[in-house]
Gaussian input, Z-matrix of N, CA and C with variables (Angstrom, degrees):
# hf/3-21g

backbone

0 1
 N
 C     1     B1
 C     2     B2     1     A1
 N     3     B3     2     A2     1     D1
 C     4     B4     3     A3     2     D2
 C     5     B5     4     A4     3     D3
 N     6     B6     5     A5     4     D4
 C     7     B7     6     A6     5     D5
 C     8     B8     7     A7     6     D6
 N     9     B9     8     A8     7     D7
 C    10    B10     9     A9     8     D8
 C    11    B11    10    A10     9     D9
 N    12    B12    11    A11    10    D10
 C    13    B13    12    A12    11    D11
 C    14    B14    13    A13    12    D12
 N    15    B15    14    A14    13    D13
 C    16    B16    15    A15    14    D14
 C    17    B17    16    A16    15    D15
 N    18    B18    17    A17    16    D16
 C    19    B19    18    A18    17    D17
 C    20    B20    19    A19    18    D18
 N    21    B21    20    A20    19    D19
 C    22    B22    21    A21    20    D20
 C    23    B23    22    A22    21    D21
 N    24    B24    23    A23    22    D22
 C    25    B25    24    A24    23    D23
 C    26    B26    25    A25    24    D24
 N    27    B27    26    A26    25    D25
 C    28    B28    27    A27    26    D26
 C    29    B29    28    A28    27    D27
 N    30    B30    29    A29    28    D28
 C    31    B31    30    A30    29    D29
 C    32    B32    31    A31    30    D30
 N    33    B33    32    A32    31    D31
 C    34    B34    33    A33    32    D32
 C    35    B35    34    A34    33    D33
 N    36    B36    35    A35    34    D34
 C    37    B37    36    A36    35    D35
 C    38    B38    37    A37    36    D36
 N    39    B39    38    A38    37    D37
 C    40    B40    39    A39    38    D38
 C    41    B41    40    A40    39    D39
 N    42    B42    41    A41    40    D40
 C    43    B43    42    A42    41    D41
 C    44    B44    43    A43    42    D42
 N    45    B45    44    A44    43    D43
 C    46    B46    45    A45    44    D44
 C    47    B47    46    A46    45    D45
 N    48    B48    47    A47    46    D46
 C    49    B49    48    A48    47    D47
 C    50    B50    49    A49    48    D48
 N    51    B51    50    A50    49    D49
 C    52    B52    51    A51    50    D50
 C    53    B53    52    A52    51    D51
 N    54    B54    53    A53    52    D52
 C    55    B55    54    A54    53    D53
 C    56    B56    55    A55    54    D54
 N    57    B57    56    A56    55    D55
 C    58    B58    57    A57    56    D56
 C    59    B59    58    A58    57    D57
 N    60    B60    59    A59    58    D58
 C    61    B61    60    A60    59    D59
 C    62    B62    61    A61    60    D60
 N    63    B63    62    A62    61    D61
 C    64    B64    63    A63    62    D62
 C    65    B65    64    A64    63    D63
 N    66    B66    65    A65    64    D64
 C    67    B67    66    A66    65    D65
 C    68    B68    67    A67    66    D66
 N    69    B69    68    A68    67    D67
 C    70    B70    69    A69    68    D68
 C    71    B71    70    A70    69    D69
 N    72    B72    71    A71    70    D70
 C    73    B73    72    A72    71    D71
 C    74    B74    73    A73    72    D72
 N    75    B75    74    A74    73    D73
 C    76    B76    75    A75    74    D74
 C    77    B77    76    A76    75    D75
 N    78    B78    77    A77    76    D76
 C    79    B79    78    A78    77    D77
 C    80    B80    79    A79    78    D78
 N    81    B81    80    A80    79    D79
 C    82    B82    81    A81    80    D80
 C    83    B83    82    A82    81    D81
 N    84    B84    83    A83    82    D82
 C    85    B85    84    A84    83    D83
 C    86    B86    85    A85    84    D84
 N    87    B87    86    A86    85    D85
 C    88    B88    87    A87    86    D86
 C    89    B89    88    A88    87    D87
 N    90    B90    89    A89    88    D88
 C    91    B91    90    A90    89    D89
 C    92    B92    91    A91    90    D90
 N    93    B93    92    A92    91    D91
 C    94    B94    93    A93    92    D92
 C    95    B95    94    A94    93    D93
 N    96    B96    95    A95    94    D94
 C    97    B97    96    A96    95    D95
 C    98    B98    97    A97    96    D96
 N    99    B99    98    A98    97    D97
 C   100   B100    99    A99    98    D98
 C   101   B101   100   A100    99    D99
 N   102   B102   101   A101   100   D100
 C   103   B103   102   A102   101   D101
 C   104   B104   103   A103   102   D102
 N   105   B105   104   A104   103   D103
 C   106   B106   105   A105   104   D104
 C   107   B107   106   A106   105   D105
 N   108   B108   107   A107   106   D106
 C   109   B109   108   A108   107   D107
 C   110   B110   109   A109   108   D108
 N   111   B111   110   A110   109   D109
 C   112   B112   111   A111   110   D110
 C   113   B113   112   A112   111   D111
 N   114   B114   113   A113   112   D112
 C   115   B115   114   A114   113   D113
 C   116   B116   115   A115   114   D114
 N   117   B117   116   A116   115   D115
 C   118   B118   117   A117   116   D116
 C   119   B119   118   A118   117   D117
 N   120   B120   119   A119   118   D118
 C   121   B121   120   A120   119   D119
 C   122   B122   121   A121   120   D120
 N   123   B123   122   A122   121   D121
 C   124   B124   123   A123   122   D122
 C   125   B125   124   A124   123   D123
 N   126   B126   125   A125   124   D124
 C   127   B127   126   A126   125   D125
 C   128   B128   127   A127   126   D126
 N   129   B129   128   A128   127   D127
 C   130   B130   129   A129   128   D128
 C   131   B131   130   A130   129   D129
 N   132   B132   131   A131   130   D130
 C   133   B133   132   A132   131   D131
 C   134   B134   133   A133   132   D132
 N   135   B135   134   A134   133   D133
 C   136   B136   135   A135   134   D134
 C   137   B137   136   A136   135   D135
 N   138   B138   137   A137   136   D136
 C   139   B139   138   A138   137   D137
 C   140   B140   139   A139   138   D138
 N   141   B141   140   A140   139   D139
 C   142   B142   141   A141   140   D140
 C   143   B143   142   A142   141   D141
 N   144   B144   143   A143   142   D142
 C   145   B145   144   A144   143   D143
 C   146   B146   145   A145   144   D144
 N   147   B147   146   A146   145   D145
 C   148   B148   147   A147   146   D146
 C   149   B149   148   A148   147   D147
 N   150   B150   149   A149   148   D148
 C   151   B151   150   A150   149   D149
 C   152   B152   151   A151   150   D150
 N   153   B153   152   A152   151   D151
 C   154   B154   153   A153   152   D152
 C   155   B155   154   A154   153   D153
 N   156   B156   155   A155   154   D154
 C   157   B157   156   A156   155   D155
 C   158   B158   157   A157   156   D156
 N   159   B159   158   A158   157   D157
 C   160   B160   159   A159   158   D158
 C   161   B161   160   A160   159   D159
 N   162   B162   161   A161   160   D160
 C   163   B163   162   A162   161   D161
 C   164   B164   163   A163   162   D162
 N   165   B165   164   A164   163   D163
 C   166   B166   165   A165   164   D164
 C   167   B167   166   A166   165   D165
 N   168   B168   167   A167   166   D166
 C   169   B169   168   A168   167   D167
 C   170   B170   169   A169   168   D168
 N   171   B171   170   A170   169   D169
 C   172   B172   171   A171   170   D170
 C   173   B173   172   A172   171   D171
 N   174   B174   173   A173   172   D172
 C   175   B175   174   A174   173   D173
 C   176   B176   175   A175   174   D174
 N   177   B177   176   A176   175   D175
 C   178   B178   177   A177   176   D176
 C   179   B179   178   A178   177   D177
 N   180   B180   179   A179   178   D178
 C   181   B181   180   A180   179   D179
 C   182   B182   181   A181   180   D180
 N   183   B183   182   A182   181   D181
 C   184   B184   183   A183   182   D182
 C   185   B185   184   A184   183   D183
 N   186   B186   185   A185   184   D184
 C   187   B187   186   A186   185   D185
 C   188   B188   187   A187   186   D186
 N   189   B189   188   A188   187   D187
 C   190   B190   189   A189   188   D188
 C   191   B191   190   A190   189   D189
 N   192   B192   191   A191   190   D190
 C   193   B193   192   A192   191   D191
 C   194   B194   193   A193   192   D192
 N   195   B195   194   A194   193   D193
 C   196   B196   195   A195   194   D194
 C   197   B197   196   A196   195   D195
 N   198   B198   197   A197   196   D196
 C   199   B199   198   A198   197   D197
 C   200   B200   199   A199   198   D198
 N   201   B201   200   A200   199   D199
 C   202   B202   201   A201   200   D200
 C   203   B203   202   A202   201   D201
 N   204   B204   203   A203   202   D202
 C   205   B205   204   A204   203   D203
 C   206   B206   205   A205   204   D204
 N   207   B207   206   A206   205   D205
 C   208   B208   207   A207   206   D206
 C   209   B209   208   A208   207   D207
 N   210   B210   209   A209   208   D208
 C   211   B211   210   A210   209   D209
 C   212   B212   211   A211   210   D210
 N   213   B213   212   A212   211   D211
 C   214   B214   213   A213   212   D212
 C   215   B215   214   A214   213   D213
 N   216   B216   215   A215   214   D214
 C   217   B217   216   A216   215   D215
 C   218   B218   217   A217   216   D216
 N   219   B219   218   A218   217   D217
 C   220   B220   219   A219   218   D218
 C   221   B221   220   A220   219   D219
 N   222   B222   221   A221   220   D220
 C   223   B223   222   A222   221   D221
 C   224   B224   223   A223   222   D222
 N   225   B225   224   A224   223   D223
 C   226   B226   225   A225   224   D224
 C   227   B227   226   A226   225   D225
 N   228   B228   227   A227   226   D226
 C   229   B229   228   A228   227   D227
 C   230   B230   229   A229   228   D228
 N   231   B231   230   A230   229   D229
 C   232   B232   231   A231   230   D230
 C   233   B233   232   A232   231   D231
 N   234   B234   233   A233   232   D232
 C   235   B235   234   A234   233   D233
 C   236   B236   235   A235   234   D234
 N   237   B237   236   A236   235   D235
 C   238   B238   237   A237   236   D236
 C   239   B239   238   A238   237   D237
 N   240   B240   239   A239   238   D238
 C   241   B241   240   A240   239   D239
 C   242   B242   241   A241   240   D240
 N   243   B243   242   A242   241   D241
 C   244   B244   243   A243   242   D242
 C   245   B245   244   A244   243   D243
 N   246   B246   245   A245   244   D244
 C   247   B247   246   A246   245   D245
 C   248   B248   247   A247   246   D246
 N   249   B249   248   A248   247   D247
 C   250   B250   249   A249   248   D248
 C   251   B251   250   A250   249   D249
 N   252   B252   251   A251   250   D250
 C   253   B253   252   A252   251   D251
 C   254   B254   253   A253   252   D252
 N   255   B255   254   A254   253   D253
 C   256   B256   255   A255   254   D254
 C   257   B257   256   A256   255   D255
 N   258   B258   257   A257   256   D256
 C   259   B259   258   A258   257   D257
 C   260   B260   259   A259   258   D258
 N   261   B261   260   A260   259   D259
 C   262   B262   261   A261   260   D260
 C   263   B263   262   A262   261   D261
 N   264   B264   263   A263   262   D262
 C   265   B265   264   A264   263   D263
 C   266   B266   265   A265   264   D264
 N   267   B267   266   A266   265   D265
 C   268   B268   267   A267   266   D266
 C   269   B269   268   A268   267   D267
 N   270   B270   269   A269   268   D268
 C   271   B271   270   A270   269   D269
 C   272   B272   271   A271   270   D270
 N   273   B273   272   A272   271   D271
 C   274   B274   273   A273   272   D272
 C   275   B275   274   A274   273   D273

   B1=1.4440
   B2=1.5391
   B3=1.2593
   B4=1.3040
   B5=1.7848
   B6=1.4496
   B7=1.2093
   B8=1.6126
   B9=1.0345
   B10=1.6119
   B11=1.2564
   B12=1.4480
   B13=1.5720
   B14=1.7154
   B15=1.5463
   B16=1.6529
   B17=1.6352
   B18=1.3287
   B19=1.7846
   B20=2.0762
   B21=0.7424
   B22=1.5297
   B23=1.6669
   B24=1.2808
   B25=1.3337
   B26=0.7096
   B27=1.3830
   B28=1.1124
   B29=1.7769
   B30=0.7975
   B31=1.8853
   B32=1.4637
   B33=1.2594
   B34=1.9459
   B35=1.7444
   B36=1.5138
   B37=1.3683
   B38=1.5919
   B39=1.5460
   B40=1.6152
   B41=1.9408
   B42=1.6204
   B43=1.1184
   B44=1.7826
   B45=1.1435
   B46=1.4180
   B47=1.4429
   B48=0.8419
   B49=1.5377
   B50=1.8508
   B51=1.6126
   B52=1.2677
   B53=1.5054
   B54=1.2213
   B55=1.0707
   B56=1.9597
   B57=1.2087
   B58=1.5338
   B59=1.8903
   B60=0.8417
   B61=1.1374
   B62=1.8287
   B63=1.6357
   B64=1.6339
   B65=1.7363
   B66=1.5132
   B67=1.4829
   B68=2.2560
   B69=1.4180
   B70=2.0246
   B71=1.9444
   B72=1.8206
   B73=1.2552
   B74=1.1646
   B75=1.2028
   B76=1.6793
   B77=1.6788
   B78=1.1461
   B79=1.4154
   B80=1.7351
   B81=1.5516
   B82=1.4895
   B83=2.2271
   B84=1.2250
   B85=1.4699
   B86=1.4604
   B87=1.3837
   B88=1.5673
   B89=1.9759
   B90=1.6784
   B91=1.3180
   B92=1.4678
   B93=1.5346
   B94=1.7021
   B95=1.1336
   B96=1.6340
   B97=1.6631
   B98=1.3996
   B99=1.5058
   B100=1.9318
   B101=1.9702
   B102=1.0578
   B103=1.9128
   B104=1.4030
   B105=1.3647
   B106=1.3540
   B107=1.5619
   B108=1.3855
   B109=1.5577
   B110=1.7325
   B111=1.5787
   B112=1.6362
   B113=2.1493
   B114=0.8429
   B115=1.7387
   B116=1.7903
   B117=1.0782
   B118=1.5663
   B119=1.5841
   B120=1.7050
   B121=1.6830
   B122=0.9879
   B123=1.5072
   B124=1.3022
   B125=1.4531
   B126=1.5408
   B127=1.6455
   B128=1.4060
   B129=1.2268
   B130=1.7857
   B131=1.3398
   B132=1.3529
   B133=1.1511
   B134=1.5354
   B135=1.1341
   B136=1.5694
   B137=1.6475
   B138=1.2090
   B139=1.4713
   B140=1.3965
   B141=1.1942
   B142=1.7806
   B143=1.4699
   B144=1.3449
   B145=1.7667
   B146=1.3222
   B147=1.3859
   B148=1.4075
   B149=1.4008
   B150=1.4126
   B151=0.9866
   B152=1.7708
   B153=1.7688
   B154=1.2055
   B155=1.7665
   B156=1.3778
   B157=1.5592
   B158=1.4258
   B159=1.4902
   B160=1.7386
   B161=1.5319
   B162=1.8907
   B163=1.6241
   B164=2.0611
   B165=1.6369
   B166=1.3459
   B167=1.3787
   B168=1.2447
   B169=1.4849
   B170=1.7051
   B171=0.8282
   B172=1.4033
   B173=1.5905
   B174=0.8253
   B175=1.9070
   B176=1.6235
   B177=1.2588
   B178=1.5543
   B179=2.1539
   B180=1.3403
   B181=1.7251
   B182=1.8359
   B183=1.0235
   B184=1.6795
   B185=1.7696
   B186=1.9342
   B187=0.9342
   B188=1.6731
   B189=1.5775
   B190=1.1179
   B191=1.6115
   B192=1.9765
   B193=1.3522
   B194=1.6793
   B195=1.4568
   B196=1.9547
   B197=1.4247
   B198=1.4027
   B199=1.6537
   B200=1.9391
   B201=1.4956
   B202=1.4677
   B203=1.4380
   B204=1.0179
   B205=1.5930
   B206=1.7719
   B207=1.3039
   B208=1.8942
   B209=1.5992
   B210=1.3595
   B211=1.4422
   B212=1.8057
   B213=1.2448
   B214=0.9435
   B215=1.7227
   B216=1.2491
   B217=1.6591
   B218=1.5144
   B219=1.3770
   B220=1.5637
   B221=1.3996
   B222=1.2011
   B223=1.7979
   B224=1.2605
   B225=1.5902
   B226=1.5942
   B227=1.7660
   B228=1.6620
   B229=1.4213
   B230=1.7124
   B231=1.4834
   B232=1.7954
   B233=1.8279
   B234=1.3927
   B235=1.3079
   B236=1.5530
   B237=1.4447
   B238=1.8998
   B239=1.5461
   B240=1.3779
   B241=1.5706
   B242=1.3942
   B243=1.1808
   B244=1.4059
   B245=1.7391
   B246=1.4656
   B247=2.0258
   B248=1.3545
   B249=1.2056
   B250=1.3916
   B251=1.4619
   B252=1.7662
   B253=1.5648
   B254=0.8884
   B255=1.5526
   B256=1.3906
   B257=0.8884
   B258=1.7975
   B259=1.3174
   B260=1.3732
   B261=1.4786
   B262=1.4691
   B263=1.4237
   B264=1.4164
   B265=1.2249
   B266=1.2716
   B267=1.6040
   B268=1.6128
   B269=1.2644
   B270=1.9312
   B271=1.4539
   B272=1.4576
   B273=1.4716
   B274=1.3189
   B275=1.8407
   A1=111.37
   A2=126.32
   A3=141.55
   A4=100.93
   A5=96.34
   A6=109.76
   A7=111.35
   A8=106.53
   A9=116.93
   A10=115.40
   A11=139.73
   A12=117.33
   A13=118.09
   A14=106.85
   A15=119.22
   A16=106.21
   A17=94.37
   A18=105.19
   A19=107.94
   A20=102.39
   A21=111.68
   A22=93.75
   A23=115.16
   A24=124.91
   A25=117.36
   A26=141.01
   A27=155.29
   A28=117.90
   A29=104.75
   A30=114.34
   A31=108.23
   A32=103.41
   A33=99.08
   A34=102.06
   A35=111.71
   A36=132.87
   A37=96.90
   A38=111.20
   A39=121.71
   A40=108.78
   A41=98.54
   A42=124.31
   A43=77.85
   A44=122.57
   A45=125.90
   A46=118.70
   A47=133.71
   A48=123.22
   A49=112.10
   A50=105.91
   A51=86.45
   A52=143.72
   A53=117.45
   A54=132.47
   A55=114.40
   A56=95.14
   A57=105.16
   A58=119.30
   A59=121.61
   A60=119.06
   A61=119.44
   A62=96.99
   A63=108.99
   A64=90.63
   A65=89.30
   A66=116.03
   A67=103.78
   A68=99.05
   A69=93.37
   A70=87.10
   A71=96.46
   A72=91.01
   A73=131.82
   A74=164.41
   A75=163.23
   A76=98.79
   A77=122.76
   A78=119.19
   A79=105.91
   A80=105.77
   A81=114.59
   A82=88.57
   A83=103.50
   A84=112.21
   A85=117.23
   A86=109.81
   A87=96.57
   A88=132.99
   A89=89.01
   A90=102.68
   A91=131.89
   A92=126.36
   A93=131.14
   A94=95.63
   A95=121.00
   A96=123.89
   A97=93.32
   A98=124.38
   A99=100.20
   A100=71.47
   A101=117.54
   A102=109.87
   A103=119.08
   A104=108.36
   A105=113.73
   A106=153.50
   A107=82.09
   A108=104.17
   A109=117.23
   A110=93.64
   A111=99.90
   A112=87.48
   A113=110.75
   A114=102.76
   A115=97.84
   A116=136.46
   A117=126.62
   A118=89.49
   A119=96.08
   A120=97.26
   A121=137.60
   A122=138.23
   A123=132.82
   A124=104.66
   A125=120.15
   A126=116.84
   A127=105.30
   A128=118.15
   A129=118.44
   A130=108.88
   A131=126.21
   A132=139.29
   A133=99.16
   A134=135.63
   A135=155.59
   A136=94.20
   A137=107.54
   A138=100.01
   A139=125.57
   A140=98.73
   A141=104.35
   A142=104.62
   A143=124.74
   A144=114.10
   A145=121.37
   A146=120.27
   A147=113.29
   A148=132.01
   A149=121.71
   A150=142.52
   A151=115.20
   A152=109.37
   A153=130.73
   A154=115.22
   A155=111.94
   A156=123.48
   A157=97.29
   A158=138.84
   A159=139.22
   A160=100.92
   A161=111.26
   A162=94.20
   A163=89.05
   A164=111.64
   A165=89.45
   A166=130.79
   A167=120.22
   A168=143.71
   A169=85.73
   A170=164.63
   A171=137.98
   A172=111.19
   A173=114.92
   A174=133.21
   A175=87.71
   A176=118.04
   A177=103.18
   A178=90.16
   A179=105.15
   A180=97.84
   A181=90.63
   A182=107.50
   A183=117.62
   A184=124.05
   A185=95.99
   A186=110.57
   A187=120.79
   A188=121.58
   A189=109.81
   A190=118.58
   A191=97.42
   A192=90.71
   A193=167.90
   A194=73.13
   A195=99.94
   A196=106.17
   A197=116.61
   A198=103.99
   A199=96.00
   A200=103.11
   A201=111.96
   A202=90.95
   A203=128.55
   A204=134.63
   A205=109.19
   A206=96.40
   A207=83.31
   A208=104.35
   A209=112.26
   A210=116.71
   A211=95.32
   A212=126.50
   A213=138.47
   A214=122.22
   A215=97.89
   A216=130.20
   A217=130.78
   A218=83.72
   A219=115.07
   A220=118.33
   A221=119.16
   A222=125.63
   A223=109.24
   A224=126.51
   A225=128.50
   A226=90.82
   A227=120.99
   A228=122.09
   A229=93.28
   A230=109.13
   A231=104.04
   A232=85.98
   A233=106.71
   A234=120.14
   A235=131.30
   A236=94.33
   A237=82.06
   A238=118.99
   A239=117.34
   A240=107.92
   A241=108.20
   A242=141.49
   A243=131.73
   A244=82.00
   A245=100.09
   A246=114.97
   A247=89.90
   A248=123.62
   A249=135.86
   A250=99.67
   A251=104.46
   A252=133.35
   A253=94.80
   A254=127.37
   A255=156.31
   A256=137.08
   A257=125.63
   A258=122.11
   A259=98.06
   A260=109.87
   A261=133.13
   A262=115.33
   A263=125.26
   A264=113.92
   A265=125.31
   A266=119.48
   A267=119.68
   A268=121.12
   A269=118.61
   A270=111.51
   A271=92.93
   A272=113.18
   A273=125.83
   A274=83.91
   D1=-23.64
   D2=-152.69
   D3=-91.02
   D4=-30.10
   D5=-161.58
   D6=-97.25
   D7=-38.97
   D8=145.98
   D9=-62.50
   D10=-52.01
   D11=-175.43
   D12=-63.37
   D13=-41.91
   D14=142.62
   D15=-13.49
   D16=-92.54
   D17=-168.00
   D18=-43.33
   D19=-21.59
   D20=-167.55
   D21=-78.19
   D22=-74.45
   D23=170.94
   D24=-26.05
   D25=-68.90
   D26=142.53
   D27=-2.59
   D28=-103.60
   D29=157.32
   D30=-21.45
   D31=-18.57
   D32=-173.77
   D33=-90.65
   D34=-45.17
   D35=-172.08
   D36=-58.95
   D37=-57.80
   D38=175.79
   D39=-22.76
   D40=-65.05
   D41=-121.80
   D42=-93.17
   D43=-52.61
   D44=158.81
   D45=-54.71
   D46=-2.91
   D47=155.67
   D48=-91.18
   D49=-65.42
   D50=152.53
   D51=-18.99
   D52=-66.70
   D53=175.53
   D54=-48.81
   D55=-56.66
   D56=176.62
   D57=-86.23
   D58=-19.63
   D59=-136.27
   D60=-144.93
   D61=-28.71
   D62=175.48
   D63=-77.81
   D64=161.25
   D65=-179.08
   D66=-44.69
   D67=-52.22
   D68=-163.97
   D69=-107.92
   D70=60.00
   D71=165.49
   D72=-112.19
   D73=-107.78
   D74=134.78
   D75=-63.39
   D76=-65.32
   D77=176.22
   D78=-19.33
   D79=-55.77
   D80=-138.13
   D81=-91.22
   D82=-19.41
   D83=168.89
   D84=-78.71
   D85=-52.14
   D86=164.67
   D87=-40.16
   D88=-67.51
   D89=156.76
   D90=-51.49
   D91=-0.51
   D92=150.51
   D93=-74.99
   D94=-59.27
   D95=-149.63
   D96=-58.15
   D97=-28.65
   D98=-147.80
   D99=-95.84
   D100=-26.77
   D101=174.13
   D102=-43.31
   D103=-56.23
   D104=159.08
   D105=-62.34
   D106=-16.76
   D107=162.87
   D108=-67.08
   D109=-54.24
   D110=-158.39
   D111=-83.37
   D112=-21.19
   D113=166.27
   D114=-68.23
   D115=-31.83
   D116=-150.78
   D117=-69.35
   D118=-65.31
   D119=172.84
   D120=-67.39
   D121=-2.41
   D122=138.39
   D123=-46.83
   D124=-67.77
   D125=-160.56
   D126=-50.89
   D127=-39.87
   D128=177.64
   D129=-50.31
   D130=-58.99
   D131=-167.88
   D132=-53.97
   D133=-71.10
   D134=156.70
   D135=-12.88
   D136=-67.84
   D137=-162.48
   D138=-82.83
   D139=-2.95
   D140=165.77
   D141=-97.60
   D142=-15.99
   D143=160.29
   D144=-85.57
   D145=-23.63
   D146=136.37
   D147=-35.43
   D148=-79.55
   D149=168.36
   D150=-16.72
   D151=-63.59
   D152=140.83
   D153=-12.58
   D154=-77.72
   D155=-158.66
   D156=-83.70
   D157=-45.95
   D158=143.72
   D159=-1.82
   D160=-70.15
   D161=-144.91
   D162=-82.44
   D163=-26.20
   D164=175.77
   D165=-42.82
   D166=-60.69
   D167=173.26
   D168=-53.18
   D169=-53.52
   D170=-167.13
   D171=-93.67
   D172=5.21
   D173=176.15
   D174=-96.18
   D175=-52.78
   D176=-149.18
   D177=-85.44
   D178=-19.90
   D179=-170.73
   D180=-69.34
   D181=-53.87
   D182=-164.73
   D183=-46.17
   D184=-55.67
   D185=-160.45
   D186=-127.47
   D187=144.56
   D188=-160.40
   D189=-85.54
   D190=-6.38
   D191=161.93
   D192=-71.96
   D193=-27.62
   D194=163.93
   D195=-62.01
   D196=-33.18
   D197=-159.27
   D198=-77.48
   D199=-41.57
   D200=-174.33
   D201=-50.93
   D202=-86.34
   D203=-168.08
   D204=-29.45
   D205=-18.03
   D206=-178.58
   D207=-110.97
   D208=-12.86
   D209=174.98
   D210=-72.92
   D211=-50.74
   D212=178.79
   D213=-37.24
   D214=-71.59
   D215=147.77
   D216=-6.83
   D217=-98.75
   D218=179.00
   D219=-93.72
   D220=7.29
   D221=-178.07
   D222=-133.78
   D223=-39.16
   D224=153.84
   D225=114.00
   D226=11.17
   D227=-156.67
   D228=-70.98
   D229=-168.71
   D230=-169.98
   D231=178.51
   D232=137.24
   D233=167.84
   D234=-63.87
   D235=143.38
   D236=177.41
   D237=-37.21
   D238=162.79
   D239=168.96
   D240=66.79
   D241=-25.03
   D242=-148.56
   D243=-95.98
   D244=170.45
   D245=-174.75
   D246=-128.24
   D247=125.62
   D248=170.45
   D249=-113.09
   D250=124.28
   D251=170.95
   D252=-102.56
   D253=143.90
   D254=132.79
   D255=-105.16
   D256=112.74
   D257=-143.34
   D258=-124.69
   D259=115.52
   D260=176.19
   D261=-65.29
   D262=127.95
   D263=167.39
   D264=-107.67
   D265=114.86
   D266=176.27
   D267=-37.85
   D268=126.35
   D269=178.97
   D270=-98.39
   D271=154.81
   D272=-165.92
   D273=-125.23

């Protein structure tokens, strides 16, 4: 009997290290879960700047205002009739 409750113990100690302690054990599962976490919020992050550049690109296919605003912008362009000021700033 002694020798069997032995063997049992045994198999328990095994089975608890495994469990705790081998390389693809709970340790190594926790450390996916918190992996997967900090990937979840990257992908969130990602997909609301997507989301973002989606409605641009469908602002700029649709409408003639986004494009004015970046000709405007990023090109320095200006409508007939319109008076363009440029205001210099003194370096001290």
């Amino acid at each position: 009997m002694r020798i069997f409750l032995l063997f049992l113990v045994i198999i328990l100690l095994l089975l608890q290290y495994q469990l705790w302690l081998a390389p693809n054990g709970m340790r190594a599962v926790m450390q996916l879960q918190q992996d997967m976490q900090v990937q979840r919020e990257k992908n969130s992050v990602l997909a609301a700047r997507n989301h973002l550049l989606d409605a641009e690109v469908q602002d700029l296919k649709s409408g003639n205002d986004a494009i004015e605003e970046r000709a405007r912008s990023e090109l320095g362009m200006i409508r007939k009739g319109e008076t363009f000021f440029q205001v210099i700033e003194k370096n001290d």
